[in-house]
C-alpha positions as CSV (number, residue, x, y, z in Angstrom):
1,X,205.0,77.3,14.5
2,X,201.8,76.3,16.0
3,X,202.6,74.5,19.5
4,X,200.8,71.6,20.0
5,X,199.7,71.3,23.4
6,X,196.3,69.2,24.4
7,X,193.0,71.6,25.3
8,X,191.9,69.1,27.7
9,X,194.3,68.3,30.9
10,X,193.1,65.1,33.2
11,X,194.1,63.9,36.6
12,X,193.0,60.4,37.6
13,X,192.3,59.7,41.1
14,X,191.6,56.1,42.4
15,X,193.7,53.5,44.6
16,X,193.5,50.4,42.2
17,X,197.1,51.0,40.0
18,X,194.9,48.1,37.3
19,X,191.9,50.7,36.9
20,X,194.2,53.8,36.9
21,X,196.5,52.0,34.0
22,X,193.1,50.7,32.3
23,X,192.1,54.4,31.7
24,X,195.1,55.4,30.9
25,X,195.4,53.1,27.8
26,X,192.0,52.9,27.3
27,X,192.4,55.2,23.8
28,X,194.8,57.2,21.9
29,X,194.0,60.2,24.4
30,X,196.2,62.9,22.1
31,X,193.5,62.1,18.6
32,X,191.2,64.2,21.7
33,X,192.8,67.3,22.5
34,X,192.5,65.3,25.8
35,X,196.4,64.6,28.2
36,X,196.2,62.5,31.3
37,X,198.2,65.0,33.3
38,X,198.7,63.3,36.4
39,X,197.9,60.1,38.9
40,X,197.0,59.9,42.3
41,X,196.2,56.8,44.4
42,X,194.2,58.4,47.0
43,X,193.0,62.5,48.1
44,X,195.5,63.3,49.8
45,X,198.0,62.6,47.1
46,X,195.8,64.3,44.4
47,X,195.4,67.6,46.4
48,X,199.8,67.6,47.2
49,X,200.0,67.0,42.9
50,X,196.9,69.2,42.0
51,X,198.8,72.8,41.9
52,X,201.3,71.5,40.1
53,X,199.1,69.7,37.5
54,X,196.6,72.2,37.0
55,X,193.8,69.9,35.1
56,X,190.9,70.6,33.7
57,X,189.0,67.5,34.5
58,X,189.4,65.6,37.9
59,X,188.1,61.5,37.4
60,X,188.5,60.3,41.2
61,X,187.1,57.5,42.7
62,X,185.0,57.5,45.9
63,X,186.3,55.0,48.2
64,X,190.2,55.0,48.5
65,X,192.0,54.9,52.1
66,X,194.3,57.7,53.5
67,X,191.6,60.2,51.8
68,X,188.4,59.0,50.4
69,X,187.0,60.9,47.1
70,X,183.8,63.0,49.5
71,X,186.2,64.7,51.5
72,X,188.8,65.0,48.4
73,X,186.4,66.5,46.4
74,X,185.0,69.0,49.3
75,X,188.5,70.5,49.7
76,X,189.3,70.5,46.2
77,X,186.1,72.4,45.1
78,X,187.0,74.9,47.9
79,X,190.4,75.7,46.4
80,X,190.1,74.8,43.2
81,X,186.5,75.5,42.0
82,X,186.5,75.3,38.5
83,X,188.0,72.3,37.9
84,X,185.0,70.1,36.9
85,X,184.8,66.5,38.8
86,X,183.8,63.3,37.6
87,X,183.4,60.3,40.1
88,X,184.4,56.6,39.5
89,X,181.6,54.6,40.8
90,X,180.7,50.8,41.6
91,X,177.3,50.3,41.1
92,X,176.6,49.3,45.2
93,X,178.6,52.6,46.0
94,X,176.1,54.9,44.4
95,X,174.3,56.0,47.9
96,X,178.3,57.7,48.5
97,X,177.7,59.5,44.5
98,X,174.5,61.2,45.8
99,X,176.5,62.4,48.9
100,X,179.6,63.4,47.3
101,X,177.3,65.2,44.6
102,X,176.6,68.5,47.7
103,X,180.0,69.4,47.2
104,X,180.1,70.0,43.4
105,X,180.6,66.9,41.3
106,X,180.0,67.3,38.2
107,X,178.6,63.8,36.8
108,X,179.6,60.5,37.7
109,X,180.4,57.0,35.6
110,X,180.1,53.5,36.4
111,X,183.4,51.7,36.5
112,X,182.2,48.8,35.3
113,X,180.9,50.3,31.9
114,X,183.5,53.0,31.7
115,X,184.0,53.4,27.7
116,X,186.1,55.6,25.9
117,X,183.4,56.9,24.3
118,X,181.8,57.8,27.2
119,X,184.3,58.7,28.9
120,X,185.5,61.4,25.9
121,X,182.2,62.5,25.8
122,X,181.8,63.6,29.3
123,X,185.1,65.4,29.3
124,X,184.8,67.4,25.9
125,X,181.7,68.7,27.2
126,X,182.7,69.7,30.8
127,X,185.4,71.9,29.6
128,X,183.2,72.9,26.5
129,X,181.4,74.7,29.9
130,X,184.8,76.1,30.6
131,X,185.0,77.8,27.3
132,X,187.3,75.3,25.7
133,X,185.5,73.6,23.2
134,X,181.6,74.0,22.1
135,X,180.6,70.1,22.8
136,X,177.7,68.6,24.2
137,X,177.5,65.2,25.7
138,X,175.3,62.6,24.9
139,X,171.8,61.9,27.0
140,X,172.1,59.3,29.7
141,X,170.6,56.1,28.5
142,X,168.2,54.1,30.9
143,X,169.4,52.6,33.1
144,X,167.6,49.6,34.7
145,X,170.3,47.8,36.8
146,X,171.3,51.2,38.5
147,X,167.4,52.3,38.7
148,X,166.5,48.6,40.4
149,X,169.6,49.1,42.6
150,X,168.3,52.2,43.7
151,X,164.7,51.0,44.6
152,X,165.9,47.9,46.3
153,X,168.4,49.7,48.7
154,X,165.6,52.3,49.8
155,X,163.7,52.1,52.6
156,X,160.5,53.2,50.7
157,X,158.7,50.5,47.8
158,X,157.9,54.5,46.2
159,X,158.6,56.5,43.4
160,X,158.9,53.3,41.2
161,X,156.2,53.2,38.6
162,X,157.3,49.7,37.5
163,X,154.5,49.7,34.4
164,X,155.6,53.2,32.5
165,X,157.4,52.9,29.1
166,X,161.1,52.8,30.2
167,X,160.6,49.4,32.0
168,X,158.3,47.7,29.3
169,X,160.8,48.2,26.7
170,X,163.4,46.9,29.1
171,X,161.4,44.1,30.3
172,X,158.8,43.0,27.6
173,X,158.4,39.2,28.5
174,X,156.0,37.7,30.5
175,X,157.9,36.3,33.5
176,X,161.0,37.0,35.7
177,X,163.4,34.7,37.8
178,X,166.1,36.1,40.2
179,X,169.7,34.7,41.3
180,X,171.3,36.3,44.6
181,X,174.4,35.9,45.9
182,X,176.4,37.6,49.0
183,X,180.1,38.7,47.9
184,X,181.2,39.4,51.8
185,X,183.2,36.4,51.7
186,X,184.3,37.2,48.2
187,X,185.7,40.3,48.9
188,X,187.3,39.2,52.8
189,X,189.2,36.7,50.9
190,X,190.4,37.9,47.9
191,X,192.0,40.5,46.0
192,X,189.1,41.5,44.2
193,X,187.4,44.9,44.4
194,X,183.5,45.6,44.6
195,X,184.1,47.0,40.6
196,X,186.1,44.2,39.6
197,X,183.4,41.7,40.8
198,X,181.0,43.7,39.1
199,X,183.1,43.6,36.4
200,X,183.3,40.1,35.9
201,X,179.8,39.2,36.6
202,X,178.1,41.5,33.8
203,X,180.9,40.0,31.2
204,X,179.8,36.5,32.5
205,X,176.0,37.7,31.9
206,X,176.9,39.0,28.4
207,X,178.6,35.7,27.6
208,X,175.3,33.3,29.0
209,X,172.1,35.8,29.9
210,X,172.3,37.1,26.2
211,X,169.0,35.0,25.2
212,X,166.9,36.7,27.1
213,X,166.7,40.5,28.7
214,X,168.6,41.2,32.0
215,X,170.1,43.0,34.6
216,X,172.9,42.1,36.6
217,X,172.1,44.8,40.3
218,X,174.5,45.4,42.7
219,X,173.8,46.3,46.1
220,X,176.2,46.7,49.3
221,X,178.1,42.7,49.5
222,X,175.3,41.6,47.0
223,X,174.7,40.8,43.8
224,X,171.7,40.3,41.9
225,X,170.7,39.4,38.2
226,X,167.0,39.4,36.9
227,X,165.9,37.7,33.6
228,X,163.0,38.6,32.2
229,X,161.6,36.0,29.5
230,X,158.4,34.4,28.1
231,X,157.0,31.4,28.5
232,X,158.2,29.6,25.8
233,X,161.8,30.5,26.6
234,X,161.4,29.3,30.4
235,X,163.5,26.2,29.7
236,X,166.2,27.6,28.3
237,X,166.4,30.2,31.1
238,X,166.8,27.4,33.5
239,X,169.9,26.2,31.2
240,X,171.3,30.2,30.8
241,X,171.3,30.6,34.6
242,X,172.8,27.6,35.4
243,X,175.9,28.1,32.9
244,X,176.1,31.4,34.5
245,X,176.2,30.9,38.2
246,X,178.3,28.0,37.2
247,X,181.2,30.4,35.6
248,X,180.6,32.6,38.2
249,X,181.6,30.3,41.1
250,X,184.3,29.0,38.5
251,X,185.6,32.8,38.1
252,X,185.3,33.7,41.5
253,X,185.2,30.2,43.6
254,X,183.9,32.6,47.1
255,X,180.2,32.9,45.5
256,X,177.2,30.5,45.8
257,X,173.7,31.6,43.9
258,X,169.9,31.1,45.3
259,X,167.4,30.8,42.7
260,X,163.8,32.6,42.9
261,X,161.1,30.3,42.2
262,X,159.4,32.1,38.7
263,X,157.0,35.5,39.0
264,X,154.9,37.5,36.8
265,X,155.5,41.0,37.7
266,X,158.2,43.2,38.4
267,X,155.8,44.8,41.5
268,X,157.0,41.8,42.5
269,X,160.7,42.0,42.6
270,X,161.0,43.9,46.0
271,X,159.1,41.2,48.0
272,X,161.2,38.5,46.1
273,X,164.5,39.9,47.2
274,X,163.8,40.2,50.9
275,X,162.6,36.4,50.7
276,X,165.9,35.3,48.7
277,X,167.9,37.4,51.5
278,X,166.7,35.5,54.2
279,X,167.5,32.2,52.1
280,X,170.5,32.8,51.2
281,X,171.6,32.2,55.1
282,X,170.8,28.8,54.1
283,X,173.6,28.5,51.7
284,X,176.2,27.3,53.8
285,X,174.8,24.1,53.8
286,X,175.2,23.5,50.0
287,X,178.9,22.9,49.5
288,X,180.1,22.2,46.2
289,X,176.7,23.9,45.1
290,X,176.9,27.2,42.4
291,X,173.1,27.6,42.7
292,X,170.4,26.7,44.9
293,X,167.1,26.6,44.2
294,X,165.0,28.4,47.2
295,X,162.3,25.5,47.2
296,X,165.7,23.4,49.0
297,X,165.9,25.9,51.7
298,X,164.2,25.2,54.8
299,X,163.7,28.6,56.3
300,X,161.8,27.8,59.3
301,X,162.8,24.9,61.3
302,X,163.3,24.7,65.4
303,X,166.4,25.9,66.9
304,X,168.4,22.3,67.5
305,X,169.5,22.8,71.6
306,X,173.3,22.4,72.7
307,X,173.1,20.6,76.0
308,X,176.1,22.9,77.6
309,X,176.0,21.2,81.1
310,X,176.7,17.8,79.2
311,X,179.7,19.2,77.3
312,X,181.1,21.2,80.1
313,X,180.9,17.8,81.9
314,X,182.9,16.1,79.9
315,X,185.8,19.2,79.1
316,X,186.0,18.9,83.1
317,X,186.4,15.1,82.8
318,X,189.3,15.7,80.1
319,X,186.9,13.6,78.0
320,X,187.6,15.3,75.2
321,X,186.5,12.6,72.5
322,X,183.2,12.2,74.4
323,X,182.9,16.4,73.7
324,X,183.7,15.9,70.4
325,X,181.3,13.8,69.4
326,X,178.6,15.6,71.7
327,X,179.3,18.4,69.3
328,X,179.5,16.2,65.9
329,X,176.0,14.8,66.8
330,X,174.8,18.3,67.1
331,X,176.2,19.4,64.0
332,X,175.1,16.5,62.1
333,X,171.4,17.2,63.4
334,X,172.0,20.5,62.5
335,X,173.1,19.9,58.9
336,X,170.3,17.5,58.3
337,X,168.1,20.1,59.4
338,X,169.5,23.4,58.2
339,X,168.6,24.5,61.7
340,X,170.5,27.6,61.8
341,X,171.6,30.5,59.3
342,X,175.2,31.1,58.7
343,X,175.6,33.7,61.4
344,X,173.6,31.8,64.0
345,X,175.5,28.5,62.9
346,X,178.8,30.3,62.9
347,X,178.1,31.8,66.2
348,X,177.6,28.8,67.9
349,X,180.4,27.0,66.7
350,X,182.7,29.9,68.2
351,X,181.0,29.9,71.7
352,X,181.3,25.8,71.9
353,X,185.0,26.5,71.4
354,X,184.9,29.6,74.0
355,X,183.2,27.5,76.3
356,X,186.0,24.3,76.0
357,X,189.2,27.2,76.2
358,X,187.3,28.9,79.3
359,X,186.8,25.8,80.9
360,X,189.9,24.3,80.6
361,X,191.5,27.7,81.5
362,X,189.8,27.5,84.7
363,X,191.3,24.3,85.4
364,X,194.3,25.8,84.9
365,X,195.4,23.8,82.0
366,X,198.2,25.0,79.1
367,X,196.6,26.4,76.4
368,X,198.7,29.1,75.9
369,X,199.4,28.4,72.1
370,X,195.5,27.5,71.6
371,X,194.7,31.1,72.8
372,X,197.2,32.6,70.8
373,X,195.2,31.2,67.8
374,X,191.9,31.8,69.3
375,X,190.9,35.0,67.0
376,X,192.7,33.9,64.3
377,X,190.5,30.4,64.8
378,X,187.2,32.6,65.1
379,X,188.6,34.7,62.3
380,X,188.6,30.8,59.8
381,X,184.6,30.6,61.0
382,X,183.7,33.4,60.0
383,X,185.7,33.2,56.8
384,X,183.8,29.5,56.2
385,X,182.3,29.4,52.9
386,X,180.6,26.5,53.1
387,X,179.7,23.5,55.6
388,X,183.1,21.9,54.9
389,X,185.2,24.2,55.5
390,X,183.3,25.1,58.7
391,X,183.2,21.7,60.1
392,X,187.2,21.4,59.0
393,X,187.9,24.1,61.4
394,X,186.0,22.6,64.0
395,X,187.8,19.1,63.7
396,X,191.2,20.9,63.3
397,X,190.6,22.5,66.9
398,X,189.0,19.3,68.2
399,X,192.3,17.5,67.2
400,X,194.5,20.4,68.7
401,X,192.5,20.2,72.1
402,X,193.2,16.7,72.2
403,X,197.0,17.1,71.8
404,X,197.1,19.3,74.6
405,X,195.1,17.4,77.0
406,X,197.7,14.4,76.3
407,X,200.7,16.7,76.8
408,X,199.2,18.1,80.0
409,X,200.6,16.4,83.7
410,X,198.9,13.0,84.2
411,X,198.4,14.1,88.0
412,X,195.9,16.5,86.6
413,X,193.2,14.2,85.7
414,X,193.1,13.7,89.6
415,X,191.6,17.3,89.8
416,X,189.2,17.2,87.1
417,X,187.4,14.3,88.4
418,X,187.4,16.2,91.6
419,X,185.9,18.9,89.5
420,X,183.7,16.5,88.4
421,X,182.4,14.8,91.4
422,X,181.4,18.6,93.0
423,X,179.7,19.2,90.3
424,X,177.4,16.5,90.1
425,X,177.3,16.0,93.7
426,X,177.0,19.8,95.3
427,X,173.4,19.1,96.6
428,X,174.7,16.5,98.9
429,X,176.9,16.3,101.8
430,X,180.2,16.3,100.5
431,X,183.2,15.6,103.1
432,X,186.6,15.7,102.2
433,X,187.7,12.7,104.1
434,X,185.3,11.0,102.0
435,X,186.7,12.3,98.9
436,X,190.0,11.9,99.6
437,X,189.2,8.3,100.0
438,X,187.5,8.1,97.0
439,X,190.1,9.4,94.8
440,X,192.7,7.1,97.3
441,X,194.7,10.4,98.6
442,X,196.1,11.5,102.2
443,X,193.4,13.9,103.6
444,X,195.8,16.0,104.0
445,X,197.4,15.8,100.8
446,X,194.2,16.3,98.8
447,X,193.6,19.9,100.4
448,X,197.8,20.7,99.9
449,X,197.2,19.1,96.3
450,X,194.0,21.4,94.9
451,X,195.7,24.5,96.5
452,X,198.5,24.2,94.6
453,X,197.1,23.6,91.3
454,X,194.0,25.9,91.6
455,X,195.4,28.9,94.3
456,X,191.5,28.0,95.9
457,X,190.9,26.0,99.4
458,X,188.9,22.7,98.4
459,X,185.9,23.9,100.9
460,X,185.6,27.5,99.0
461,X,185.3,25.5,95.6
462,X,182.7,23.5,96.6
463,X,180.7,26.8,97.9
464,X,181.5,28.7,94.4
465,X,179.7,25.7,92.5
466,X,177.0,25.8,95.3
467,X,176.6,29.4,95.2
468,X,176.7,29.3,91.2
469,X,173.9,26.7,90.9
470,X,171.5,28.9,93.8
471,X,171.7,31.8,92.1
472,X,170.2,30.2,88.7
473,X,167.4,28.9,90.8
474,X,166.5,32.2,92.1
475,X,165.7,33.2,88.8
476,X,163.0,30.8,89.5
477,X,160.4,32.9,91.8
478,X,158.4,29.8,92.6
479,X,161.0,28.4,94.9
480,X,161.7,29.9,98.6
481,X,165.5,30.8,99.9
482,X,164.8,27.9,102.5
483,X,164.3,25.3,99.2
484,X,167.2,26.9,97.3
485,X,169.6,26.4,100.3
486,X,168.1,22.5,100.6
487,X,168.8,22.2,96.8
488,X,172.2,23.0,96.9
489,X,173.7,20.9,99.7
490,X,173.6,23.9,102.5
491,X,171.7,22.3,105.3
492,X,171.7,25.5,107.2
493,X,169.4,28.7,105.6
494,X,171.6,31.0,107.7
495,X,174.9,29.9,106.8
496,X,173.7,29.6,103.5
497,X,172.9,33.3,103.4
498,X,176.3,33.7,105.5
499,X,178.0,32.3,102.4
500,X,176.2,33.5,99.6
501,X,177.0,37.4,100.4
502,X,180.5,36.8,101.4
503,X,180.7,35.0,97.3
504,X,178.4,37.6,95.8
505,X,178.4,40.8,98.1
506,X,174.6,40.5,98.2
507,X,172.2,38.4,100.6
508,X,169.8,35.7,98.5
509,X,166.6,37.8,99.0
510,X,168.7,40.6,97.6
511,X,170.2,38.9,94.6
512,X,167.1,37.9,93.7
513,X,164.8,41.3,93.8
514,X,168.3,42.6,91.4
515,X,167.2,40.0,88.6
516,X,163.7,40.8,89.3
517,X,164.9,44.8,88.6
518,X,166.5,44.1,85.9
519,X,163.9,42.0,83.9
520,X,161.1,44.6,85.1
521,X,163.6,47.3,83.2
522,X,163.9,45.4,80.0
């Protein structure tokens, strides 16, 4: 009896169950020779199953937690050298192929185009090399989406002779347009996997991009598709990229196209993506949008100012609707003006809500459940999409600040107008009999009153917001210690100085040749 037992043992490695199940059933494995001999969801499971399996063919992909698929495959190849290696890879993770490569990997294949002809192939003729079957695999096609990958993630324009054969077969029409999209968000807020998105964006350009030549490049949380056309087709390009960014943002809801204005040469193509990058910051302010074409992004406008004094004013004053729409005025100015990119936008929007919390905290209000949400508040703005969901987060805490401040003892108002009043009155005399008269209190009960809410003597607040405003003015070298102390209520330059180094441990003519250290050191 002739035992039949398959020449060609497998082990797949790779954390994604989906892709691991895919191969498996991806032919009738036995018509082969070939027997998938073993699964592993990450190196460290792979090496523990590996004696026990003994394959001839490891397919392992390169990013996987616990173990990744370099250091799995550098400690394989040292105990196990003859067993030939094929890496999974995305077509952004090929910088890792080229790394994992030093330690013996055989050849690699791109999950997204992973074929079971391919794939049989490639595995016949690695063990053929082991002496177990005489086959030879088939010669790499040309590759322009990897190729173009690989050109636009170095850090060199060289060794890319765009006009040689390969490319003018690839590309033969006249002109070339360019969509762009970031898939950080993408990935942060769904399921999806860099080779699933890669996935479903070339099957989406098969389905619309057909009419004309492509390629659909991914780079590191980017994706990019070039069309290549003549001029006759350029309308119908316009209507094939539309349908296709569309059904992207349908597909995938997270991911919002900008459009290149048209080119004529694919020298070109590097200089076009670093513009598109620096639009695509611009995006956020397109909601509802699946493509936006770059001629409606304004990429250099002036930076729109927060006035922080004015806001901080009005946290102090518990006016908390007056902040509110101090902030919705800049935001609207902002919008209409597309002032910012998305991290500069999304920054500010977190330190206007830092600065509200820190305020507030100082005047030792309860946010205890608003900072319990704080990260995972600064965590929804920098998971914003787009300008609604942005501005929705910034209401939402807006609304919650407001519910506190009503919930909060009515006696405390009394202390933020005290607050207030300081502040906008520290250059002047300020007595306390005269402020206790003003906010119609005992003389003796405001001082008992602000210790007990603040754990500070009135007097030694009002020197902390003096001391605070002199040392921003001597940042100013124009203006002399005697003008500083004049400016900020202290009527005597010795007891100024008195006060200033028992707040800051250094005298003003000190504190002042510091800042000048430090800028002269920058």
């Amino acid at each position: 009896m002739i035992e039949n037992s398959a020449a060609y043992r497998v082990m797949i490695v790779d954390d994604e169950s989906i892709l691991r199940t895919g191969i498996m059933h991806l032919c009738n494995w036995s018509e082969y020779s070939i027997e998938i001999v073993a699964q592993a969801s990450n190196g460290q499971e792979a090496l523990e199953l590996i004696d026990k399996a003994r394959p001839h063919v490891v397919i392992t992909d390169i990013v996987m937690p616990v173990m990744d698929g370099v250091e799995f495959t550098k400690l394989m190849r040292k105990q196990h050298p003859d067993i030939k290696v094929i890496v999974l890879s995305s077509y952004s993770e090929f910088d890792y192929v080229r790394e994992v490569f030093k330690y013996g990997v055989n050849d690699y294949l791109l999950k997204p185009k992973v074929s079971a002809t391919e794939l049989i192939s490639l595995i016949q003729s690695l063990c053929g090399e082991m002496g177990t079957g005489p086959l030879t695999a088939n010669p790499r096609e040309f590759d322009a989406a990897l190729k173009l990958g690989q050109y636009l993630s170095a850090d060199t324009n060289a060794n890319f002779n765009y006009d040689s054969q390969p490319w003018r077969d690839t590309f033969p029409g006249e002109h070339y347009r360019m969509v762009k999209a970031s898939t950080s968000i993408l990935l942060s807020r769904t399921q999806y996997t860099q080779a699933q998105i890669e996935q479903v964006l070339i099957g989406l350009a098969q389905d619309h991009l057909s009419g004309c030549n492509y390629a659909c490049i991914f780079l590191k949380n980017e994706c990019l598709v070039l069309v290549n056309y003549d001029t006759n087709q350029s309308g119908h390009v316009a209507v094939f990229l539309d349908a296709f960014t569309r059904n992207a943002m349908k597909s995938l809801s997270f991911i919002k196209f900008v459009l290149s204005q048209e080119f004529d040469s694919l020298g070109q193509l590097h200089a076009q993506h670093e513009w598109l990058t620096g639009c695509m910051g611009k995006l956020i302010y397109f909601p509802g949008q699946h493509c936006v074409g770059e001629h409606e992004i304004k990429r250099d406008t002036d930076k729109v100012l927060f006035d922080q004094a004015q806001f901080t004013s009005s946290i102090r004053s518990l006016a908390i609707a007056d902040a509110a729409e101090q902030c919705q005025t800049l935001l609207d100015h902002i919008r209409a003006t597309q002032a910012y990119d998305e991290y500069s936008l999304k920054r500010l929007c977190q330190n206007i809500i830092y600065s509200a919390m820190s305020t507030l905290e100082q005047m030792k209000q309860p946010l205890s459940e608003l900072n319990s949400s704080k990260l995972k508040l600064f965590k929804r703005i920098d998971l914003a999409f787009d300008w609604n969901e942005l501005e929705t987060v910034y209401c939402e805490f807006m609304d919650n600040l407001k519910a506190v401040i009503r919930q909060a003892d009515p006696q405390s108002k009394i202390l933020h107008q005290i607050y207030e009043y300081v502040n906008q009155n520290y250059a002047g005399e300020i007595s306390l009999s005269e402020l206790a008269d003003k906010f119609h209190l005992n003389y003796s009960y405001l001082s008992t009153y602000f210790k007990q809410r603040t754990n500070e003597n009135l007097t030694s607040y009002i020197n902390r917001v003096r001391i605070d405003k002199a040392k921003e003015l001597l940042r100013n070298p124009d203006l002399s210690v005697s003008h500083i102390s004049q400016l900020t209520g202290f009527s005597d330059h010795n007891y100024f100085s008195k006060v200033f180094k028992k707040v800051t441990g250094m005298t003003p003519v000190e504190h002042r040749n510091h800042i000048l250290a430090m800028r002269s050191g920058e």
